[in-house]
C-alpha positions, 0 to 999 in steps of 0.5 A: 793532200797529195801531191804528183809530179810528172815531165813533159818533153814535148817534140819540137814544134814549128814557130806558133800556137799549138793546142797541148790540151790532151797531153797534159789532161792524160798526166792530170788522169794519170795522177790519181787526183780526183779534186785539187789543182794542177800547175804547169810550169815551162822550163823555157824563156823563148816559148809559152803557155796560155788558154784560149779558144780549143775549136778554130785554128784561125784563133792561134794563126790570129795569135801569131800574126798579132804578137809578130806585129807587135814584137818582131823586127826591131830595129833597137833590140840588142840581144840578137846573138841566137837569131832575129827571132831571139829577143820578140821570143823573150817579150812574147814570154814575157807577155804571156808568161810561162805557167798556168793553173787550172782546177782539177774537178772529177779527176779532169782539167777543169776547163770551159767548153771551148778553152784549151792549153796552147804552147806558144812556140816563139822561134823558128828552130825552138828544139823540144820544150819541157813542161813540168806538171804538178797536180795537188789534192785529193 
C-alpha cells in the first residue's frame, strides 16, 4: 500500500458552485497509483465539496439559489462578525460537508459519466481555499 500527499490552493473564487474536477484528477495521475482511493479534505469552514451534475451549469446556479434560500438572511443568527454571508456559509458547510472519497480505477477518478467535484464557495469575499489531496493503494 502507498501513499501520496499533495496541497491544492485553489484561487479565490466568486460566491457558488465551481467544477474542481480537473485539478484534483491531475494530482490523482500524478501520484503514481494505479487502484486505490483518494480522499479529499477542505481545510475551510466557510466553503465545501460535493459531486454532482459535470454538464449544465444551470445545475450549480440551482444549487446556489437553493442553499441561499434555505440559509441566508436570518434574522436569529448570532455569528455575524465577518459579514452577513458568514453564519449561511457555516450551515451550507455543514450541510454538505468538507471531504469526499472517491475510487481510484486505472490510475483515474473513478466517476460516473456526468459527475464532477464542485467547490462550494459560501462567501462573498472567501480569498483562496486549500484542499489537501490523499490517494492510497496500488
Amino acid at each position: 500500500m502507498r501513499v501520496y500527499q499533495q496541497s491544492l490552493r485553489l484561487p479565490a473564487k466568486r460566491r457558488g458552485f465551481h467544477i474542481i474536477t480537473d485539478e484534483i484528477a491531475k494530482i490523482v495521475a500524478s501520484s503514481g497509483i494505479h487502484t486505490g482511493l483518494v480522499n479529499i479534505f477542505l481545510k475551510h469552514t466557510s466553503a465545501s465539496l460535493c459531486i454532482n451534475e459535470n454538464a449544465d451549469p444551470s445545475v450549480r446556479e440551482d444549487f446556489e439559489s437553493f442553499f441561499s434560500d434555505i440559509a441566508d438572511n436570518k434574522p436569529y443568527y448570532v455569528h455575524i462578525y465577518e459579514g452577513d454571508d458568514d453564519m449561511p456559509a457555516h450551515i451550507k458547510n455543514a450541510l454538505l460537508g468538507t471531504s469526499l472519497t472517491i475510487p481510484v480505477t486505472n490510475g483515474r477518478l473513478n466517476l460516473g459519466t456526468w459527475q464532477g467535484i464542485y467547490l462550494g464557495e459560501h462567501r462573498e469575499f472567501g480569498g483562496s481555499r486549500e484542499i489537501v489531496v490523499t490517494v492510497q493503494g496500488e
